[in-house]
C-alpha positions in Angstrom: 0.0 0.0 0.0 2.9 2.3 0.9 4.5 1.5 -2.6 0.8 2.1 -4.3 0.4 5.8 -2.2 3.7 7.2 -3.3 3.6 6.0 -7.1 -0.2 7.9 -6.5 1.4 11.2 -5.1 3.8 11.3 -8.0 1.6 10.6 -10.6 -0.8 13.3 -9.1 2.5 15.7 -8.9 3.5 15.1 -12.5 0.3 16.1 -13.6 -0.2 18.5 -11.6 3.2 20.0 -12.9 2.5 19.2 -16.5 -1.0 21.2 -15.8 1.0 24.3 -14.3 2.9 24.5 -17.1 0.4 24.2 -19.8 -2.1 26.6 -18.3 -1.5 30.0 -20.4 -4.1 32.2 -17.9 -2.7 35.5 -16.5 0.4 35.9 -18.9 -0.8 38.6 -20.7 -1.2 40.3 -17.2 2.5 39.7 -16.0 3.6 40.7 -19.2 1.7 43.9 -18.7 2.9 44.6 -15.3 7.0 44.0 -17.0 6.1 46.5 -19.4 3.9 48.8 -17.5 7.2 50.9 -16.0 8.6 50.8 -19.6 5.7 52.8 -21.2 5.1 55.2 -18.1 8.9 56.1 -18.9 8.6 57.0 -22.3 5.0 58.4 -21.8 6.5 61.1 -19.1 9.5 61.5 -21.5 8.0 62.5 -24.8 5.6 65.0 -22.6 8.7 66.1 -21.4 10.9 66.7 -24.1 8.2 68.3 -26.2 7.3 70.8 -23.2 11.4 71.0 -23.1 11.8 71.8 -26.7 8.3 74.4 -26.8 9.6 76.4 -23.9 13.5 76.2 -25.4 11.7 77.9 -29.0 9.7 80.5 -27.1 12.7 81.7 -25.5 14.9 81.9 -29.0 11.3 83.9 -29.9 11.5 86.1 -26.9 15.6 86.7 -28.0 15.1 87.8 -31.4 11.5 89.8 -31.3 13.5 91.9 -28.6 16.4 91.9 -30.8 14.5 92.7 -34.2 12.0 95.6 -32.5 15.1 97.5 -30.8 17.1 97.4 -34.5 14.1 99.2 -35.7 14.1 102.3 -34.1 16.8 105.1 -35.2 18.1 107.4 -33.1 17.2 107.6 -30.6 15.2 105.2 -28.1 13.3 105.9 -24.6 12.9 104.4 -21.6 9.1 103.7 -22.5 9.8 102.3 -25.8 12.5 99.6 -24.5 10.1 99.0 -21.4 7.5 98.2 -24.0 9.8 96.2 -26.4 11.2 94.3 -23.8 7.8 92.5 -21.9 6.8 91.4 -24.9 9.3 88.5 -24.3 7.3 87.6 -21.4 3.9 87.8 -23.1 5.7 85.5 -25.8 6.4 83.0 -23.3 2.2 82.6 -22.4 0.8 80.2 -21.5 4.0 78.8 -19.8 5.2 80.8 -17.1 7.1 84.0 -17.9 8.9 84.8 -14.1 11.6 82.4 -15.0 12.4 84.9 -18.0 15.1 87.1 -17.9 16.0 89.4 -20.7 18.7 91.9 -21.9 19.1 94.2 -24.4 22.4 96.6 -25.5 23.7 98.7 -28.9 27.4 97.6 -29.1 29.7 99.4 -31.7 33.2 98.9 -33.0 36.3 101.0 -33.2 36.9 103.3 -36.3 39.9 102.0 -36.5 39.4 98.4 -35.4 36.5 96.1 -35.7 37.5 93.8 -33.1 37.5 96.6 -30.5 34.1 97.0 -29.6 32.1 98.7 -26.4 28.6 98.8 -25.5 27.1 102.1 -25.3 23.7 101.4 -23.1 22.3 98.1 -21.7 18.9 97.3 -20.3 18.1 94.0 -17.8 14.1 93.1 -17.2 13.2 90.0 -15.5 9.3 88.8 -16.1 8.7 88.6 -12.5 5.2 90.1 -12.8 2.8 91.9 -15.3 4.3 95.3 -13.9 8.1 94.5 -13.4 10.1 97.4 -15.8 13.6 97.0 -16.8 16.3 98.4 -15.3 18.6 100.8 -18.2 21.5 102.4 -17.9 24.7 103.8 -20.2 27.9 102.0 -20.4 30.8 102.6 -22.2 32.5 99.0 -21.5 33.8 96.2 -23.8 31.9 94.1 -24.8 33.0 90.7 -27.0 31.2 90.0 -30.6 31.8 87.0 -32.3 34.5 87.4 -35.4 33.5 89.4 -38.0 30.2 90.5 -37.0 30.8 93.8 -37.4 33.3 96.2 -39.4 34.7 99.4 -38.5 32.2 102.1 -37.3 29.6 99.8 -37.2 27.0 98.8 -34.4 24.6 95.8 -33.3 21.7 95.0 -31.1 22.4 92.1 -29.0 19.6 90.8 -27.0 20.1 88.0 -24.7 16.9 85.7 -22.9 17.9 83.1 -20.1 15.0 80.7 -18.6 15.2 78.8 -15.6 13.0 75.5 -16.7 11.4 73.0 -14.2 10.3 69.7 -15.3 6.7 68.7 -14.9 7.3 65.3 -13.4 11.0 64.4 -14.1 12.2 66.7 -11.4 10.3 65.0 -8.6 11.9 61.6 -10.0 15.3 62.2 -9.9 14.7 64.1 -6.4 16.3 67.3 -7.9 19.8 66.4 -7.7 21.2 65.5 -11.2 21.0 68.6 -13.0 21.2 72.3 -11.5 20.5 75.5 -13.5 20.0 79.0 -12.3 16.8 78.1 -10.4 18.8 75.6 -8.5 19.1 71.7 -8.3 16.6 70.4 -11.0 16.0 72.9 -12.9 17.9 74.0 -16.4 18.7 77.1 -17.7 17.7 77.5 -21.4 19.3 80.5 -23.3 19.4 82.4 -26.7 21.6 85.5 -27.7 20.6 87.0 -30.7 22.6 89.8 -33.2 20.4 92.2 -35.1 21.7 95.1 -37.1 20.2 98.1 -36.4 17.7 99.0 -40.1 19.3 102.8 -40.0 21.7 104.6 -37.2 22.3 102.7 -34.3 19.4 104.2 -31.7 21.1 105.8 -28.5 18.7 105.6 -25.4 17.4 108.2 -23.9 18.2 108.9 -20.5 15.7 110.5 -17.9 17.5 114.1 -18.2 16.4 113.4 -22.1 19.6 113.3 -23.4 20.8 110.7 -25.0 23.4 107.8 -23.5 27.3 109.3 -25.4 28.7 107.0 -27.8 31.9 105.0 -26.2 35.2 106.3 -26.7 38.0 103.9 -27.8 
């Protein structure tokens, strides 16, 4: 009887076994649950990049609609004009947020006798904090670095420059804020654009509060 029950037991265990392996119920749910993290990964990621690569083009916008607007005017340019030109970067940035959005603007110009010597004449900062931030102008005769051959002798450009602090949506809670660090801090990157316009007429001077214009900068 003893020999009877085990040859029993491991009939009943073979087939039992041969049963377990057969039986094709529930695979399509661990395969799912394997791929599951997979797809959420690339889901995020492709929501991510694209919201990476929108904001990244809205700030090269911001850059050269700055740039192109201040070329336009000749002369002379005022503190209201520039104010004006300069928060339309922020309203370019809509609907993403446009406090992370700094901006400046400046008229550099080149030796008469050297093109590679060039100075800046005025500059003007404006960060989007809010609907009523203005920027903050002021003259300068400093040097100021153009890329080779930009500009000949006697000659002037409008460089406008837009920095963004970008946070992730959901990547930045992930990687708990610690593998990247921009401006804003860990997890966030800067995105930046400088753009070169040259100026349609005469270089425009900016006007400063006693009305007169900013002088041009000696060499």
């Amino acid at each position: 009887m003893s020999r009877m029950s085990a040859r029993t037991l491991l009939a009943r265990t073979l087939g039992l076994a041969r049963r377990y392996r057969a039986d094709k119920q529930g695979v399509a749910a661990v395969e799912f649950a394997f791929i599951l993290p997979i797809m959420f990964v690339m889901f995020v990621g492709a929501v991510e990049l694209s919201q990476a690569i929108i904001v990244d083009r809205r700030v090269t916008q911001a850059a050269s609609s700055v740039a192109d607007l201040a070329a336009r005017k000749e002369t002379s340019i005022s503190t209201t004009e520039i104010s004006d030109i300069m928060k339309i970067g922020g309203y370019i940035m809509a609907p993403y947020n446009q406090a992370p959005l700094s901006v400046v603007v400046r008229n550099v110009s080149s030796s008469s006798t050297d093109a590679t010597t060039t100075k800046q004449s005025w500059q003007c900062s404006f960060s989007a904090t809010s609907e009523t931030a203005t920027p903050v102008c002021a003259c300068m005769n400093e040097t100021y670095n153009l890329p080779p051959g930009l500009v000949g002798t006697t000659d002037s450009v409008v460089v406008a420059e837009a920095t963004y602090t970008y946070t992730p949506l959901v990547f930045d809670y992930f990687l708990n804020r610690t593998l990247s660090s921009g401006a804003g801090g860990p997890g966030t990157y800067t995105l930046s654009e400088r753009i070169f316009m040259k100026p349609r007429g005469q270089a425009a001077m900016l006007m400063q509060g006693s009305g007169l214009p900013c002088p041009s900068p000696t060499f």
